[in-house]
C-alpha positions as CSV (number, residue, x, y, z in Angstrom):
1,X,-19.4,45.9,-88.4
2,X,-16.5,44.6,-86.8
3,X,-16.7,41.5,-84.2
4,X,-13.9,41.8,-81.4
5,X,-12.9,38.3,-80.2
6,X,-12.6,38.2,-76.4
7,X,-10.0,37.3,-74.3
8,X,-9.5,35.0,-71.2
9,X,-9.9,37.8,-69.0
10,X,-13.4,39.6,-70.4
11,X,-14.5,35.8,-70.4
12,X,-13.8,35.1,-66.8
13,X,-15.0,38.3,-65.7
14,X,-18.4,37.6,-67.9
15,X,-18.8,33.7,-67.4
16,X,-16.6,32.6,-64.1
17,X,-19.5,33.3,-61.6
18,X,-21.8,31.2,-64.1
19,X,-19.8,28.4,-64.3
20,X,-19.2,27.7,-61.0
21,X,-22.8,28.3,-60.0
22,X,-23.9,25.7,-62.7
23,X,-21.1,23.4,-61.3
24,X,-22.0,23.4,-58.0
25,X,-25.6,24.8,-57.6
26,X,-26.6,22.8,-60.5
27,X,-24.7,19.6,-60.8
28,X,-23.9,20.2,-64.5
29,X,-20.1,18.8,-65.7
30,X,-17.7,20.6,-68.4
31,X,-19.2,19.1,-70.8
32,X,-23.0,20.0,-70.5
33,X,-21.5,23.9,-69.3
34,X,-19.4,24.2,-72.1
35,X,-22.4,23.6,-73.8
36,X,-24.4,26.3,-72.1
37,X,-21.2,28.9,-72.3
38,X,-19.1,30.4,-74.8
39,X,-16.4,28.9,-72.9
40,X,-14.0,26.0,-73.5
41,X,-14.0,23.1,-71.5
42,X,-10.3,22.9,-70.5
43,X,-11.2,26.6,-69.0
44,X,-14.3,25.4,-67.3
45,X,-12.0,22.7,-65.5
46,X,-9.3,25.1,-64.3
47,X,-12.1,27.8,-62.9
48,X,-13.5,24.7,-60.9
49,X,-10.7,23.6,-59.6
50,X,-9.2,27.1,-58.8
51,X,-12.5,27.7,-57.0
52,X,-11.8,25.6,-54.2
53,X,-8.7,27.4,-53.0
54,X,-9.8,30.4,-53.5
55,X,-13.5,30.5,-52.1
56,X,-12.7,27.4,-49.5
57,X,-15.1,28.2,-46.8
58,X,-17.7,28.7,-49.3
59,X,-17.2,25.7,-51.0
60,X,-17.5,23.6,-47.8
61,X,-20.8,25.4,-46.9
62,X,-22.3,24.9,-50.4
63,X,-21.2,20.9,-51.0
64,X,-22.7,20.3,-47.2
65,X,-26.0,21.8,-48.2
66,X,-25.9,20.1,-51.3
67,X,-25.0,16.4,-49.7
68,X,-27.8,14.6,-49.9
69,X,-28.3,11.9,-46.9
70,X,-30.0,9.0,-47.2
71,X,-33.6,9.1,-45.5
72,X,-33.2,6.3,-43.2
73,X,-30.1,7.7,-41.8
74,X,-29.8,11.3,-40.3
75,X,-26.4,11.4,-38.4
76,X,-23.2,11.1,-39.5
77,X,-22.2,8.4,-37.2
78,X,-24.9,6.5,-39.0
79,X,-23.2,7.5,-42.2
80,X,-20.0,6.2,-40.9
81,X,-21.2,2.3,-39.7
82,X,-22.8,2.5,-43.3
83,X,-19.7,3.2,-45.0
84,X,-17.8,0.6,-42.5
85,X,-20.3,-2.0,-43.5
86,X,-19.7,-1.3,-46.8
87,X,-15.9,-1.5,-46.3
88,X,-16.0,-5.2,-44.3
89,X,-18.4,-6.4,-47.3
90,X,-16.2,-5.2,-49.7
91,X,-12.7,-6.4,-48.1
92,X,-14.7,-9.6,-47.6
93,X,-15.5,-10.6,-51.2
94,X,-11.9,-9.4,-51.3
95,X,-10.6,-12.1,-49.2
96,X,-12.8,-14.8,-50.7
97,X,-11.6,-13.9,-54.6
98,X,-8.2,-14.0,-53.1
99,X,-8.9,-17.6,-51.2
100,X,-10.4,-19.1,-54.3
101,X,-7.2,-17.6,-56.2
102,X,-4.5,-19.5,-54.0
103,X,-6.6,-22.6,-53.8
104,X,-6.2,-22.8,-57.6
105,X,-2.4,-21.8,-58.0
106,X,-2.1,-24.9,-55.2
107,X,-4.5,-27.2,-57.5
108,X,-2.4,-26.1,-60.6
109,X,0.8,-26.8,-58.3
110,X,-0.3,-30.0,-57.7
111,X,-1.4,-31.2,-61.1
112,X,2.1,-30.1,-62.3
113,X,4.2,-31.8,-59.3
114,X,2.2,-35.3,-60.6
115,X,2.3,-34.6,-64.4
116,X,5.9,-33.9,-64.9
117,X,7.0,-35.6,-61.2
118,X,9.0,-32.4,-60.1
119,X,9.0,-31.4,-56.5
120,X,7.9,-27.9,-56.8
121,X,7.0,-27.0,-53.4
122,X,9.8,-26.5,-50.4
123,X,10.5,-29.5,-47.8
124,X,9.9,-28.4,-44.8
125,X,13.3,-28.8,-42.6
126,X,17.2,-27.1,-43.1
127,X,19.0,-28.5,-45.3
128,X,22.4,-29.9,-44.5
């Protein structure tokens, strides 16, 4: 009996609708799809990424339902300070990496200036 191989285009006829339902429905990656379909994972990728242009509207509908929100919060405002707060924190332990950072380039600086009795740093004033 003879086996016919399929093409890309009796695969996405047969499997497209199933990969993006396990995608999104499902929360499965390309990997764990790939898996579960006689289909590669480089395919898998470009039917989920071509998905979103061409079914857009239902896309949004289907990742809103799917977003889960935290229990404590049930507004998107809420959703928003949270993701501010998380934003000031974050730029915050920014700033104090960064602080800690200069205050050792002026401490290495320093030790150099005394060690090999080089002015490193500018005068203040024009010079003439």
């Amino acid at each position: 009996m003879e086996t016919k191989r399929m093409g890309w285009k009796e695969k996405h006829h047969l499997y497209y609708d199933r990969v993006i339902d396990l995608h999104f429905n499902h929360g499965l990656g390309y990997d764990k799809i790939s898996q579960l379909v006689p289909v590669s994972k480089s395919s898998i990728r470009v039917w989920i990424i071509t998905f979103v242009p061409e079914k857009e509207k239902a896309y949004s509908t289907i990742m809103k339902e799917k977003t889960p929100r935290p229990a404590n919060q049930s507004s998107p405002e809420a959703s928003d300070a949270q993701s501010l707060q998380e934003k000031i924190a974050s730029l915050e332990q920014q700033l104090k990496k960064e602080k800690l950072r200069a205050d050792a380039y002026d401490t290495m600086i320093d030790i150099a200036e005394k060690k090999f009795n080089i002015p490193i740093r500018k005068k203040a004033g024009a010079k003439q």
